[in-house]
C-alpha positions as CSV (number, residue, x, y, z in Angstrom):
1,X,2.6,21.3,62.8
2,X,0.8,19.5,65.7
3,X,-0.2,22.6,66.8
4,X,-1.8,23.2,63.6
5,X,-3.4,19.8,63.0
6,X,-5.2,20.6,66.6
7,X,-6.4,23.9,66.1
8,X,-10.0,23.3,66.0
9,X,-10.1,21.0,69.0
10,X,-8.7,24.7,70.1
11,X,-12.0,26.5,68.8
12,X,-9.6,27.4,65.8
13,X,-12.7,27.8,63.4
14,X,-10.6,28.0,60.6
15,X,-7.2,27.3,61.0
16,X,-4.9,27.8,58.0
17,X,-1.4,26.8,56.8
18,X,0.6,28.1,54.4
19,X,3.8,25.8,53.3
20,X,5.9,25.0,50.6
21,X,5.9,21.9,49.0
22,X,9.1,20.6,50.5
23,X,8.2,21.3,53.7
24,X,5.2,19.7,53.5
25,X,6.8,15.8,52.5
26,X,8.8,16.3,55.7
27,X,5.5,17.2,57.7
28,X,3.2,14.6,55.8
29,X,3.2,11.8,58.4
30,X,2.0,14.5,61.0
31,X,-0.4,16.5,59.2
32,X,-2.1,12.8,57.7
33,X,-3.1,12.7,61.2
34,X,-6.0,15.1,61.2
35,X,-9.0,15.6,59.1
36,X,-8.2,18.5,56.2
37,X,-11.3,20.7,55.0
38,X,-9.5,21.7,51.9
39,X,-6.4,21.8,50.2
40,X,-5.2,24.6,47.6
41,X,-2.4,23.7,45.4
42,X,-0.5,26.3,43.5
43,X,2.3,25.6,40.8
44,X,0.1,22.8,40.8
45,X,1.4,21.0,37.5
46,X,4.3,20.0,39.9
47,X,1.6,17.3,40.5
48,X,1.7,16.1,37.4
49,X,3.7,12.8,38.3
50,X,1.5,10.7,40.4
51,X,5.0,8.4,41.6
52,X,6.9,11.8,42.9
53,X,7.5,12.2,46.1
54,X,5.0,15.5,46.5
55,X,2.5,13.7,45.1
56,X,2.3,10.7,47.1
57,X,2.7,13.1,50.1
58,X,0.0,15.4,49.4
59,X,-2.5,11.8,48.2
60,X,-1.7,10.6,51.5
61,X,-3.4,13.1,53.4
62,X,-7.3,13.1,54.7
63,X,-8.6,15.9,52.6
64,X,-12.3,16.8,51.8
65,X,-11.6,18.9,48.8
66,X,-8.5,19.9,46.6
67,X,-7.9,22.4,44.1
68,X,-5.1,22.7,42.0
69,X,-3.7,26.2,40.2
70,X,-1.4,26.1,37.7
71,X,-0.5,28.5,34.6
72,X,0.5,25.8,32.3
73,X,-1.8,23.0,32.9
74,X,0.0,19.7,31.0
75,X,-2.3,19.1,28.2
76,X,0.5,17.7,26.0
77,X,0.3,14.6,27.3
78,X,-2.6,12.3,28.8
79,X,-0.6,10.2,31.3
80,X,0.4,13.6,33.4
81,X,-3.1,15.2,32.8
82,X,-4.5,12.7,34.2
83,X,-2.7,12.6,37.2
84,X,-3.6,16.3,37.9
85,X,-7.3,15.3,37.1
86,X,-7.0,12.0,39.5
87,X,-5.6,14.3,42.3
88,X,-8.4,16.8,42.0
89,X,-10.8,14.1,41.7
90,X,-9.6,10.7,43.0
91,X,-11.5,7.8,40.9
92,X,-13.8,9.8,39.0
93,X,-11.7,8.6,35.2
94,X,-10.9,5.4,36.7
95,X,-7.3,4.1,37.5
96,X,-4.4,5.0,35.3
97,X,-4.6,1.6,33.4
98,X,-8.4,2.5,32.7
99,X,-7.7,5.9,31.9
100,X,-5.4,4.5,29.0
101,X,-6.9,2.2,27.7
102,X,-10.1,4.1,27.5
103,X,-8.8,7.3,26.5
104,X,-4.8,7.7,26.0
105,X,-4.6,4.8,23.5
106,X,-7.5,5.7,21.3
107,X,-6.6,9.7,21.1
108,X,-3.1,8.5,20.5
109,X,-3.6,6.3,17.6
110,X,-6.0,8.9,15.9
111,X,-3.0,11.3,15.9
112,X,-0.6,9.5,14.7
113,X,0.3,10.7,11.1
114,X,-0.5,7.2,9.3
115,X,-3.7,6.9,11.5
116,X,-7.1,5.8,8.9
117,X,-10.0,7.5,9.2
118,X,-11.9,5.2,11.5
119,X,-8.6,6.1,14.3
120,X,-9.3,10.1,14.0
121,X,-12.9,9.3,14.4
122,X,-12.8,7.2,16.9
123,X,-9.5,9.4,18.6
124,X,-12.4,12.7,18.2
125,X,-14.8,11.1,20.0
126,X,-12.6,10.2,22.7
127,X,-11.6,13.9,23.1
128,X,-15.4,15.1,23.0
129,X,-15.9,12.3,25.9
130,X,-13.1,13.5,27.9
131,X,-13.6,17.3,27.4
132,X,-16.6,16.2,28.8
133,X,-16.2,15.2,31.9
134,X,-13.3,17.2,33.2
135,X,-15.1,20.3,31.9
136,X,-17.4,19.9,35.1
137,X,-14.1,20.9,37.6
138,X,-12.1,22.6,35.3
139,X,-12.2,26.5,35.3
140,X,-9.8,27.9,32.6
141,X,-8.8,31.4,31.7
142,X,-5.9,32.1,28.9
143,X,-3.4,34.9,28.7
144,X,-6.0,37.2,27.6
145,X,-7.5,38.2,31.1
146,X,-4.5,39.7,32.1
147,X,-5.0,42.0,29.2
148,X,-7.0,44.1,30.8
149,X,-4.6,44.7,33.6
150,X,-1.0,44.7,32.1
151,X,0.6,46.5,29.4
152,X,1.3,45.2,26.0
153,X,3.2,42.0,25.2
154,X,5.0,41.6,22.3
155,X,6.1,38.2,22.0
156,X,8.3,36.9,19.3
157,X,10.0,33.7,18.1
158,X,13.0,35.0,16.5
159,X,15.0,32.4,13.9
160,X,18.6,33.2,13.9
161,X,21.2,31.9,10.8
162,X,23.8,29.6,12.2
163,X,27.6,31.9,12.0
164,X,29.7,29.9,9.0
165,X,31.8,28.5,11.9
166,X,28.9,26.6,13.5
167,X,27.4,26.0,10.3
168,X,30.7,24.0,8.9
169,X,31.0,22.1,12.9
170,X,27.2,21.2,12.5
171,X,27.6,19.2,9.0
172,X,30.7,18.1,9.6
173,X,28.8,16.8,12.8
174,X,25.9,15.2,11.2
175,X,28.0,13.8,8.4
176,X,30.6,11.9,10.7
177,X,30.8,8.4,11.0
178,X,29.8,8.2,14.5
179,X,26.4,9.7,13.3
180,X,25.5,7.2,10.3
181,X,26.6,4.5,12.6
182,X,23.7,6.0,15.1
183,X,21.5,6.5,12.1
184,X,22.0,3.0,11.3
185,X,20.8,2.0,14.9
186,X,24.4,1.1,15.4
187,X,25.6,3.7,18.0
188,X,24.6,3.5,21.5
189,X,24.8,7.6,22.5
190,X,22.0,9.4,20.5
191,X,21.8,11.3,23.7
192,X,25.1,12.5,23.7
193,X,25.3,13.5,20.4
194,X,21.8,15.6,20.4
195,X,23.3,17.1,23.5
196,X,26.0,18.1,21.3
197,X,23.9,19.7,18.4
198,X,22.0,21.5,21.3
199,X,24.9,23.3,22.8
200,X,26.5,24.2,19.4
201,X,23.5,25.9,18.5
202,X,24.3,28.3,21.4
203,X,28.0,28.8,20.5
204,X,30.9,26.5,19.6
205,X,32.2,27.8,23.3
206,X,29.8,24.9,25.0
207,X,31.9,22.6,22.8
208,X,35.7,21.2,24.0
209,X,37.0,21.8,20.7
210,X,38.7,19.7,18.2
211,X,38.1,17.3,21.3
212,X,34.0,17.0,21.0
213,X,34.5,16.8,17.4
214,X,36.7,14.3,15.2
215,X,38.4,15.5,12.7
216,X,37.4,19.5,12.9
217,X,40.8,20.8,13.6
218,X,40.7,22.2,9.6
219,X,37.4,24.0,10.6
220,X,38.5,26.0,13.0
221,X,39.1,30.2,11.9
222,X,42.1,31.6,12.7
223,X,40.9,34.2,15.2
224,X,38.8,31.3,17.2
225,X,40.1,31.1,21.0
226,X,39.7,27.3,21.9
227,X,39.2,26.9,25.8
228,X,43.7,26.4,25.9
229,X,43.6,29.5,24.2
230,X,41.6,31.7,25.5
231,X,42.7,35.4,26.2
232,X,42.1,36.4,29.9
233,X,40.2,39.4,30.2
234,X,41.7,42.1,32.2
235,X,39.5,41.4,35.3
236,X,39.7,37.8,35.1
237,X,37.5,35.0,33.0
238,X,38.1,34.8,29.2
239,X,37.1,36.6,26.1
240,X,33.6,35.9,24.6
241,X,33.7,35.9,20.9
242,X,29.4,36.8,19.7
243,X,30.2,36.2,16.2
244,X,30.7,32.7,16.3
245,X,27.5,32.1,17.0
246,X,24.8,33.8,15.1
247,X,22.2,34.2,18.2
248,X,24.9,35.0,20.6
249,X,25.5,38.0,17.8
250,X,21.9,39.1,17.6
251,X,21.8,38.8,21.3
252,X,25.2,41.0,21.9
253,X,23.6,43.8,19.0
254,X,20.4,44.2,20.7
255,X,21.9,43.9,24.7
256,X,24.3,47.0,23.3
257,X,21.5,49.2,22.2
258,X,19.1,48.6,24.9
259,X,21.6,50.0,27.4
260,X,22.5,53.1,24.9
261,X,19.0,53.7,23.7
262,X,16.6,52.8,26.4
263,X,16.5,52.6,30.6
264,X,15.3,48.9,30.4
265,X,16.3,46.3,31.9
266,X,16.4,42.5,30.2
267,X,16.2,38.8,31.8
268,X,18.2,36.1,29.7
269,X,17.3,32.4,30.3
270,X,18.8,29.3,29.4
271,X,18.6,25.6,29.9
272,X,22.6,25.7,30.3
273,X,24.5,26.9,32.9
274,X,27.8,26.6,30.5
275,X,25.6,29.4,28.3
276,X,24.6,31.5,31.4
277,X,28.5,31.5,32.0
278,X,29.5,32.9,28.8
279,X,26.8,35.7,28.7
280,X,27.9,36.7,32.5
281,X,31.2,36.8,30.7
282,X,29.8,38.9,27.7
283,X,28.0,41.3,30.4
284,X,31.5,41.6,31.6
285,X,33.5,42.6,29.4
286,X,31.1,45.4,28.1
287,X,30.5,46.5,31.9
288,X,26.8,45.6,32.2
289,X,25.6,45.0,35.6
290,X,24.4,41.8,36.1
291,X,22.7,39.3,38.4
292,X,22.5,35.9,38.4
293,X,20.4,32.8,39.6
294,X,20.6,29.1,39.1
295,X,20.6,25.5,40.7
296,X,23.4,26.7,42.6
297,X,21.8,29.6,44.6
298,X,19.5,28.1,48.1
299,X,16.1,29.3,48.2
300,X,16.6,32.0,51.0
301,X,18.8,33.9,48.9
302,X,16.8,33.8,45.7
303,X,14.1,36.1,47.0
304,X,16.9,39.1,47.9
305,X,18.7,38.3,44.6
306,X,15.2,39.1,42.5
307,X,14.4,42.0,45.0
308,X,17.1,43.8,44.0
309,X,16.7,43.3,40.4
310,X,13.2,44.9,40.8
311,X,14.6,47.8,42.4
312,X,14.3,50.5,40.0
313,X,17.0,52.9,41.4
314,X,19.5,49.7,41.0
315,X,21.9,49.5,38.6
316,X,21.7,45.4,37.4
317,X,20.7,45.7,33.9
318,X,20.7,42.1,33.3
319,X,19.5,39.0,35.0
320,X,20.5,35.8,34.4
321,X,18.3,32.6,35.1
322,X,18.5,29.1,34.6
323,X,15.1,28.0,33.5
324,X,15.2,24.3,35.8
325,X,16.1,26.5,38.7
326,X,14.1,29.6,38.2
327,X,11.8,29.1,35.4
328,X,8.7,28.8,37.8
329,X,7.2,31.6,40.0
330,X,9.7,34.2,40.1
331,X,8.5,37.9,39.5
332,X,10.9,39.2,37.4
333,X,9.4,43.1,36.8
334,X,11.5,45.1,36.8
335,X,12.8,44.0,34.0
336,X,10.4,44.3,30.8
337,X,12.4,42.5,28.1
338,X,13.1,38.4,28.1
339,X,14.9,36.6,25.8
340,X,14.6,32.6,26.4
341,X,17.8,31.7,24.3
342,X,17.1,27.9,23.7
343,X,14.1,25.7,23.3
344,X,13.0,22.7,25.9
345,X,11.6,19.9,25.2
346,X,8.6,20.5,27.5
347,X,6.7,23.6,25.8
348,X,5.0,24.1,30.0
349,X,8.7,24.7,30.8
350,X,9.6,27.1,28.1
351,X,5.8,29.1,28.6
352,X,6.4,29.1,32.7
353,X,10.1,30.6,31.6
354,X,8.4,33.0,29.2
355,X,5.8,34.2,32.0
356,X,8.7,35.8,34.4
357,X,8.2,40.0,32.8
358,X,4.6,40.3,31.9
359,X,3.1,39.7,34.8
360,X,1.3,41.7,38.3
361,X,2.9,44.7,38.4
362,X,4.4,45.4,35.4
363,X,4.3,48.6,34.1
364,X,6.2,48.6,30.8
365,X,5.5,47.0,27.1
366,X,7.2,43.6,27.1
367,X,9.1,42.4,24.4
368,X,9.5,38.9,24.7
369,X,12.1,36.7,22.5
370,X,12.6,33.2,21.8
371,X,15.5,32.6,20.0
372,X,15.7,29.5,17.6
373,X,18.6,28.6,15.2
374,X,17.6,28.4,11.9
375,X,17.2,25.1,10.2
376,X,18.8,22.8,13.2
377,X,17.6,20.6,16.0
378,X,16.1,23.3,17.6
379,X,13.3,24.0,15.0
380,X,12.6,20.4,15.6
381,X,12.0,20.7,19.2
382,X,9.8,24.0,18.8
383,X,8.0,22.2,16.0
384,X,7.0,19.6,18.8
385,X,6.0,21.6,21.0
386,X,4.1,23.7,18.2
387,X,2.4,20.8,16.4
388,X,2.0,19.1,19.4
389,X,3.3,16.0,17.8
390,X,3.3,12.8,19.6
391,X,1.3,13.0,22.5
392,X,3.6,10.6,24.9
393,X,6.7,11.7,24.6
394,X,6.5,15.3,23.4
395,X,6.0,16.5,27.6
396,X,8.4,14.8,29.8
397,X,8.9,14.7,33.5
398,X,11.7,16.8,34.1
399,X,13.8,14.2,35.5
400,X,13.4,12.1,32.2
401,X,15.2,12.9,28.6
402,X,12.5,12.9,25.9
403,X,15.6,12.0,23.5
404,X,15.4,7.9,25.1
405,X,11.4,7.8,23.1
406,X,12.8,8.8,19.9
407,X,12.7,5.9,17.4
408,X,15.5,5.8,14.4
409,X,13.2,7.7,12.4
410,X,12.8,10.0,14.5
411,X,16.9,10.6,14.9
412,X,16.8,10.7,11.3
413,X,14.4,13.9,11.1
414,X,16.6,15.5,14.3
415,X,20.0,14.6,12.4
416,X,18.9,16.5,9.5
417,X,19.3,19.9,8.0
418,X,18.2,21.3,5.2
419,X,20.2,23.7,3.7
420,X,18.1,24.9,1.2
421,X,15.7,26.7,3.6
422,X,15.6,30.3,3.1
423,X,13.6,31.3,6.3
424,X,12.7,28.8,8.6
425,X,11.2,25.2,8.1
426,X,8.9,25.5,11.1
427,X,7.4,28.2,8.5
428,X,7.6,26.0,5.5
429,X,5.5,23.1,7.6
430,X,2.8,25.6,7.8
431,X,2.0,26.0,4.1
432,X,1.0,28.8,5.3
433,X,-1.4,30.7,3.0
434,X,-1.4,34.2,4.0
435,X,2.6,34.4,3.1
436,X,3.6,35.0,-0.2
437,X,7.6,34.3,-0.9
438,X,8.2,34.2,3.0
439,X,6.2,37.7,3.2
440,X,2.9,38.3,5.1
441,X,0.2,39.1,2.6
442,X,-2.6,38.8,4.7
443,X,-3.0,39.7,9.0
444,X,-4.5,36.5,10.7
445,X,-8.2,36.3,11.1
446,X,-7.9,35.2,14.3
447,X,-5.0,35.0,16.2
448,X,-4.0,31.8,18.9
449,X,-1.3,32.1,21.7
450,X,-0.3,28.5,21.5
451,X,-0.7,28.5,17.5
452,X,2.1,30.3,16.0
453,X,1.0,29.8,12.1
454,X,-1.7,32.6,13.4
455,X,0.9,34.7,14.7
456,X,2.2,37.7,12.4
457,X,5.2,36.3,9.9
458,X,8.0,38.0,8.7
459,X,10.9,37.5,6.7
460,X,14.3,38.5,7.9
461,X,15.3,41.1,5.7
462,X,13.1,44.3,4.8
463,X,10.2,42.9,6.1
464,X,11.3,43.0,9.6
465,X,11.1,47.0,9.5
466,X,7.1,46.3,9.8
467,X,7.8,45.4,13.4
468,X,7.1,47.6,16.5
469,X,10.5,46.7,17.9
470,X,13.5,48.5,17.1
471,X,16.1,46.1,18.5
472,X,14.6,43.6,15.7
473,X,14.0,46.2,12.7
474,X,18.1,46.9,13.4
475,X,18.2,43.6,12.0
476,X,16.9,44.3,8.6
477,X,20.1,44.3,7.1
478,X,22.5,42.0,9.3
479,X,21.1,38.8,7.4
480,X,21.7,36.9,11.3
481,X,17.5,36.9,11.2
482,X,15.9,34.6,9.0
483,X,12.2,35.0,10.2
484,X,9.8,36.4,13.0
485,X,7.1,35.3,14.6
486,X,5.3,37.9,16.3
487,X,2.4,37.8,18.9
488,X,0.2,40.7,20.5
489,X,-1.1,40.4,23.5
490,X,-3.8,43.4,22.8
């Protein structure tokens, strides 16, 4: 490093280093000590909390410019935008306290539900004003430039019915005691109780059942393994049972005829390394080969694991990836089918997760899936992220549980489900006019990537034979899919 920071007294003309971002807050002090020309930031939305440690870091040092690349820019909310615009260009909105008061506040108030007139005005205004100014140093280009150099993308959000068995544990959930006391604002763990609805939607496995759930012991099927149950499996682990959980089900049907029907090769993510256990244990028992990357794995070993999944004369059909650990810059292509099996509550991590296939080098169609159990507290997050409701607490640092902003309102809506829904009720919030009875009358004039009531709709049933995908047309009649969302890239 000392070398470095004294190249040009060396006649370096243009000495350049390459390092990672860890590397660089244990090298700070030293490189702070000579004069940078310019710094180029990539993954730069890891900037995005001016109090981290990379941030303070990489402020610290003598730089004359500094440019920041990132593929999911936090837009969502104002307080992290701005510290990516403050790093870019120090001053030029102000301090942070200036920045909110003359911007956050006002654009917060106006999009508030209840907000009058004279708020969205004013909060409209504000936005013009802003747009602006970073407009001047802000060079954007979406998802459709890289249509001219990849392959197509189909992207879909794909709404899966709770099984009977979760459905009964998630009202007999909802409807406990323990839950109207926390509806009441007189339980102290809402976070340990939406962490609870989360993992259920994946499969009653996450669960420690009865334990997790008073009273559920009646619930329970006769042929459902609890963890002191389980049957080994003849090479070790224990028996994963898909059809107690309706997206584990879809996920097992279409895993099954990829490997019969096609030579591709799919990368499942999830927030949970409990759920990346039990589909290593799925991939198991039905022999698929399978790879697999999390928190646990150091970063010199990630590369070889992901080198050999992109082999194409290897035999791992299946990658697994936890989206904290490997959600951001991996180049996952030689696989060209993702399925992201449960929502975050920061839409930049879920799009970063959904970015791993269709990318340079590719060479397949993608078929992209985000699976989302019908009617439950996950079509609440995705309607967050969709609607880009609440501006403050909708994008979180990642070391910070959007669940502690919710007010008792708020745990009302997320406590809820409505069992009258017969598709979705992200769709339903839409009032979506081109859909007749849940069915796609009319193709979208225009069609928006971070939109989805301009994607393509259809209903889980006939309808879904209109698809280009096989794995999802075979579940015209399986009544797991309630309703599609589809995407094309081009």
């Amino acid at each position: 490093m000392k070398q470095w920071a004294s190249a040009r007294q060396r006649m370096v003309v243009n000495p350049v280093l390459i390092i990672s971002y860890e590397s660089l807050r244990m090298y700070a002090p030293v490189l702070a000590q000579s004069p940078i020309g310019l710094i180029l930031c990539d993954e730069g939305h890891r900037l995005k909390n001016s109090g981290s440690q990379t941030f303070v870091a990489l402020n610290e040092l003598n730089v004359q410019r500094r440019v920041i690349l990132s593929g999911t820019p936090i837009q969502n909310d104002l307080s992290e935008y701005f510290s990516l615009l403050n790093f870019a260009n120090p001053g030029l909105l102000g301090s942070t306290a200036e920045f909110r008061k003359n911007y956050e506040l006002p654009i917060l108030r106006g999009r508030d539900s209840e907000a009058t007139d004279q708020e969205q005005e004013i909060s409209n205004q504000k936005l013009a004003e802003l747009s602006g100014v970073v407009s001047k140093f802000i060079i954007r280009r979406t998802n459709d430039i890289l249509s001219k150099y990849l392959p197509t993308k189909f992207e879909h959000v794909v709404f899966c019915r709770l099984s009977t068995f979760q459905l009964d544990l998630y009202k007999h959930f909802i409807n406990s005691k323990s839950i109207q006391r926390l509806l009441r604002g007189q339980g102290s763990q809402p976070l340990k109780a939406i962490g609870l609805l989360k993992k259920l939607c994946n499969h009653p496995d996450l669960l420690d059942l009865p334990d997790d759930l008073e009273g559920c012991e009646r619930l329970l099927p006769p042929d459902y393994q609890t963890k002191s149950s389980k049957k080994p499996m003849s090479r070790g682990g224990i028996l994963v049972q898909p059809e107690f959980s309706g997206k584990m089900l879809v996920l097992a049907r279409m895993l099954a005829k990829i490997k019969k029907d096609t030579n591709d090769k799919i990368v499942l993510i999830s927030n949970y390394t409990q759920t990346l256990d039990i589909f290593e244990k799925l991939c198991r028992q039905n022999q698929y080969g399978v790879l697999r990357l999390d928190g646990t794995m150091t970063i010199n070993k990630r590369q070889k694991l992901v080198d050999r999944f992109n082999n194409p004369d290897g035999n791992e059909f299946v990658f697994l990836l936890s989206s904290k650990a490997g959600g951001c810059g991996l180049n996952l292509i030689g696989a060209n089918r993702l399925v992201l099996f449960d929502p975050d509550w920061n839409p930049a991590s879920d799009q970063q997760a959904l970015a791993r296939v269709w990318r340079d080098g590719q060479k397949k169609d993608c078929f992209v899936y985000r699976f989302i159990a019908t009617g439950s507290i996950e079509e609440k997050i995705f309607q967050r992220q969709s609607h880009k409701q609440s501006l403050s607490s909708c994008v979180v640092d990642e070391d910070q549980d959007v669940e502690r902003h919710f007010s008792q309102e708020n745990l009302r809506q997320l406590f809820q489900f409505n069992e009258t829904t017969e598709c979705c009720d992200t769709h339903e919030t839409f009032k979506c006019k081109r859909c007749v009875d849940g069915r796609q009358v009319m193709k979208p004039a225009q069609v928006s990537y971070g939109d989805t009531s301009t994607w393509n709709h259809f209903k889980g049933d006939e309808d879904l034979l209109k698809l280009t995908d096989p794995l999802l047309k075979e579940e015209a009649t399986t009544q797991a899919v309630s309703f599609v969302f589809q995407y094309i890239s081009h």
